[in-house]
N, C-alpha and C positions, 0 to 999 in steps of 0.2 A: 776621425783618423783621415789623413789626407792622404790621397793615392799617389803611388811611387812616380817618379816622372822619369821619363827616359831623358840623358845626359844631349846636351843639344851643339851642336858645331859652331865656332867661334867664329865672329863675323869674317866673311871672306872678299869683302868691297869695302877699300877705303876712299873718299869718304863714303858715308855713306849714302851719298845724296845718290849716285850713281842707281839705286834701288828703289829710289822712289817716285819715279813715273810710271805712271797709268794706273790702273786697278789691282790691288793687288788682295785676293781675297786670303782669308784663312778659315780653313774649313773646319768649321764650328764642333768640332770629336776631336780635330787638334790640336784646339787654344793647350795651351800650358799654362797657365797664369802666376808670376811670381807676384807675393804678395810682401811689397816689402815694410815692414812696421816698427821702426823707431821709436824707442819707451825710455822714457826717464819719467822717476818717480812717481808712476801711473796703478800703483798698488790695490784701489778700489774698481778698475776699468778693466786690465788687461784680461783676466778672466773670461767677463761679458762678451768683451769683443772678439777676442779670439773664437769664444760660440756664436757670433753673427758671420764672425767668417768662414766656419765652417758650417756653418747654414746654406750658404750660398755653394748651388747644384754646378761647379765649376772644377774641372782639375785644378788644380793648383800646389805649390808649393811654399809653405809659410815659412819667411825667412827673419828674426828681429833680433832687435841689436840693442841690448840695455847698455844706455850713455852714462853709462858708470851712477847709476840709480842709489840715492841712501836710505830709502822707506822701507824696505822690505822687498821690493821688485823683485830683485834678485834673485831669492830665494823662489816666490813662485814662478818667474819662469821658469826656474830649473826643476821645479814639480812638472810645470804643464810639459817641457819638453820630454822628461823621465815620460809621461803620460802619452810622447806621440803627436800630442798638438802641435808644437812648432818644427819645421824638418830642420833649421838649422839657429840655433841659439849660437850669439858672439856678443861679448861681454867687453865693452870700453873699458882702457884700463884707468883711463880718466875721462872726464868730461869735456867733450868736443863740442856738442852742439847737433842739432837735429841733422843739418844738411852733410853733415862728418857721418852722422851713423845711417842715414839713405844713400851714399854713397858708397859705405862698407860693403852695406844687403845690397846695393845693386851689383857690386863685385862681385858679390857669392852668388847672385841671381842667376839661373839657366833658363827661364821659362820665355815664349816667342812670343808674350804680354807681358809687361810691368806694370803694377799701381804702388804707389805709396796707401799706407792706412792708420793714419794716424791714430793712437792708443786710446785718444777720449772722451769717446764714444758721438762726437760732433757730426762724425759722417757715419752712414749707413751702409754695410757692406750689400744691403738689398738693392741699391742704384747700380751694384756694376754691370748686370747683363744691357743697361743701356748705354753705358760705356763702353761696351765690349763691341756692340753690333757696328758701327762704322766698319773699327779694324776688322770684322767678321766679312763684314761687304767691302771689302779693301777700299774705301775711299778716303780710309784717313789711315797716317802713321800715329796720330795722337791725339785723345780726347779728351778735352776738356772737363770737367763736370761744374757747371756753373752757378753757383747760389743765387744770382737773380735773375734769373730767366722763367721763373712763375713755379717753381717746384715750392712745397711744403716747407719752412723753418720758423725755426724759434723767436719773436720779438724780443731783442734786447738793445744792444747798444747804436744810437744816431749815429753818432760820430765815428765808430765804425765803419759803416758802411758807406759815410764820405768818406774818410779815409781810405776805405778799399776803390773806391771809383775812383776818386783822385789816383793813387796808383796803377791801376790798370791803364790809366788813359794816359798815364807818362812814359807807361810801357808801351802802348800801343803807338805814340809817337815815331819809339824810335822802332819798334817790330815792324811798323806799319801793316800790325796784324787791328782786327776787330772784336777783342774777344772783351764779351762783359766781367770777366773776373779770372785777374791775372793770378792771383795770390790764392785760386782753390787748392786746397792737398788734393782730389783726385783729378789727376792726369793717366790718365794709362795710356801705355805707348810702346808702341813694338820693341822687343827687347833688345835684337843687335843692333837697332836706331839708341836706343836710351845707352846701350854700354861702348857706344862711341861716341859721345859727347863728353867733350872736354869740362867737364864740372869740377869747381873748386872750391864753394863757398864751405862753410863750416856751420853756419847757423840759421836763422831764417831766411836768409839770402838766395837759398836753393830754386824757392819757387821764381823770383824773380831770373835766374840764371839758365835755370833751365829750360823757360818762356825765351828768352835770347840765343839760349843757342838752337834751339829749335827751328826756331824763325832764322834764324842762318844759313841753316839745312835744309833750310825751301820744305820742310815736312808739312804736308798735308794735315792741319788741324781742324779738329771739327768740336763744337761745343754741343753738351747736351744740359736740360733741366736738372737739378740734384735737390735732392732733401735738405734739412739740414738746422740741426739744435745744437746751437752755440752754447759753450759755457760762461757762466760768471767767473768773476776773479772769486768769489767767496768760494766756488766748486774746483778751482786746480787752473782757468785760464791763465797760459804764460807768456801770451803774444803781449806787447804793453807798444807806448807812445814811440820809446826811444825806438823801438823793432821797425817803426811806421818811416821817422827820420832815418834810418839806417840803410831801408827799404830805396828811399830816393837816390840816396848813394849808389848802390848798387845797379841799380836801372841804368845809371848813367857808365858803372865802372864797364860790368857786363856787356851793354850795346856795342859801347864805342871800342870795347877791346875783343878782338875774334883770336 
């Protein structure tokens, strides 16, 4: 059961850049953490992971948002929320796409942390407290969690992984940020920073957009090592080729347009 969060005041500096100089800590009994988690057709996972995230010794508030799901999803989330697990269940009424429904939960988000948690099971809710400790020691508005930087994962696909470095470093281009891995799902990032950023995308395109505007906002990013067991396309993998091409798009729509 996740513990009640007190209701939190809507940002009061625009933009937000204005808040992000110098140190800013947040002291570690006040984190809030929203955890926001996007599900479509995730029926063998959402259970699991939902107990990894309540595993993790963190206030929080669990917000997910079934993308208009056909397998069954549906159904248990609304067992697990009946049950208390999730603090706020919202139901697409059609199919948007991942970056439509992390931007719904970031709407409904109140918490002075935000992470996305993707439903299956590729990332570990056990990596957040070192995601957490930057924004803990105020040096960063947003961290990273980075797949190659020497943490634990799964061997699977080459071409993967040049295609994820290929992207990063198109990204980093135009960010003229350094970061090894543009296209990670965990970013946590201070919340009245994440719910003034203008984000539009609708599908995989999020990670790429929200790496650009970040990096417009001059926010302080800091990368850390993460875990991390990739799935096969035989186990539910939905990232594919076209998502990689689409991905190039985007980098370029995103940068060059503020």
């Amino acid at each position: 059961m996740t513990n009640a969060l007190r209701p939190t005041a809507e940002p009061t500096t625009s933009p937000a850049i204005q808040r992000l100089r110098g140190r800013t800590p947040i002291k570690r009994e006040e984190i809030r953490l929203s955890v926001l988690i996007p599900v479509y057709n995730e029926r063998a996972t959402i259970e699991l992971i939902l107990d990894q995230v309540h595993a993790v010794d963190v206030r929080k508030e669990v917000i997910c948002v079934n993308d208009c799901s056909t397998d069954g999803t549906k159904e248990i989330l609304d067992r697990l929320a009946a049950d208390g697990l999730i603090d706020r269940l919202i139901h697409q009424p059609v199919n948007r796409g991942k970056g439509a429904a992390i931007r719904t939960a970031l709407a409904a988000s109140t918490g002075n942390v935000v992470i996305v948690q993707d439903a299956d099971l590729e990332y570990d809710p056990a990596d957040w407290p070192q995601l957490l400790e930057p924004l803990i020691d105020g040096v960063a508005d947003a961290v990273f969690g980075s797949r190659f930087m020497g943490g634990p994962h799964r061997v699977l696909y080459f071409w993967h992984s040049v295609g994820n470095a290929f992207l990063t470093t198109c990204s980093n281009v135009l960010t003229n940020l350094n970061l090894t891995d543009m296209e990670t799902c965990y970013k946590a990032i201070r919340g009245d920073l994440a719910r003034s950023l203008a984000l539009t995308s609708d599908r995989f395109g999020f990670e790429v957009e929200v790496t650009a505007r970040l990096a417009q906002a001059k926010a302080r990013i800091y990368e850390v090592p993460i875990s991390y067991s990739g799935r096969t396309y035989a186990e539910g993998k939905k990232i594919g080729w076209k998502d990689g091409i689409a991905a190039i798009w985007h980098i370029l729509q995103y940068n060059l347009q503020r």
